[in-house]
C-alpha positions, 0 to 999 in steps of 0.5 A: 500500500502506498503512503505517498500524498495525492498529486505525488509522482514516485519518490524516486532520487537521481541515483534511482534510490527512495528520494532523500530529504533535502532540508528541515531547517529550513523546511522545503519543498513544494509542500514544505515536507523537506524533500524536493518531490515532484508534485502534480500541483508544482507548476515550478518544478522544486525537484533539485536539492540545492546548497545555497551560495551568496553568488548563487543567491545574488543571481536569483534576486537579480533574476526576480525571485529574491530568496535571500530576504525575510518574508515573515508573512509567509512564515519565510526566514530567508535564505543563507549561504549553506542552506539546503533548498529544494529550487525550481529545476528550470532556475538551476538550469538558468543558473548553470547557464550562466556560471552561477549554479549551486551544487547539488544533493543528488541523493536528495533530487527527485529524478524528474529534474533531469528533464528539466535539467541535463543530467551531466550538468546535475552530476557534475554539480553533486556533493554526492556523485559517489 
């Protein structure tokens, strides 16, 4: 019997394992559960488990989507240098593009983002490719 929540594809990470999480403190992803499922409801796709660097979070709040800054409404801390968060793979992908990519848990990314993302651009990005 499964327990995954309605709207959830399989847990499945980018090394073909169960899906790690990713980050509870902060907590993450689309549904906020700390890992980066991919959701039916997540237009965005939050599949990649990303290490947050302040060049990394300078390009994304030049690009329109400011992480770095408290929403307290929102009940968001902002995010930090060192943080683990689940990112749209399309962001990822744009900051590759542009040299400004963080590294990536690939143990904690559903393996929906490589269709997203090139999988060797994922893998060469990995704090855990081993």
């Amino acid at each position: 019997m499964s327990t995954r929540m309605p709207g959830l594809t399989a847990s499945i990470n980018m090394l073909g394992d169960e899906l790690e999480p990713c980050s509870m403190d902060p907590v993450t992803g689309f549904i906020r559960n700390g890992c980066c499922e991919a959701h039916i409801d997540d237009a965005g796709a939050h599949t990649v488990c990303a290490v947050m660097t302040a060049d990394f979070l300078e390009f994304s709040k030049a690009e329109g989507n400011d992480l770095s800054t408290p929403r307290p409404e929102f009940g968001f801390a902002g995010l930090k240098p060192g943080d683990r968060w689940c990112l749209c793979a399309a962001r990822w992908r744009q900051a590759y593009e542009a040299g400004k990519a963080p590294r990536v848990l690939l143990r904690a990314t559903h393996r929906e983002a490589s269709t997203i993302v090139p999988h060797a651009a994922l893998v060469s990005h990995a704090l855990d490719a081993n």
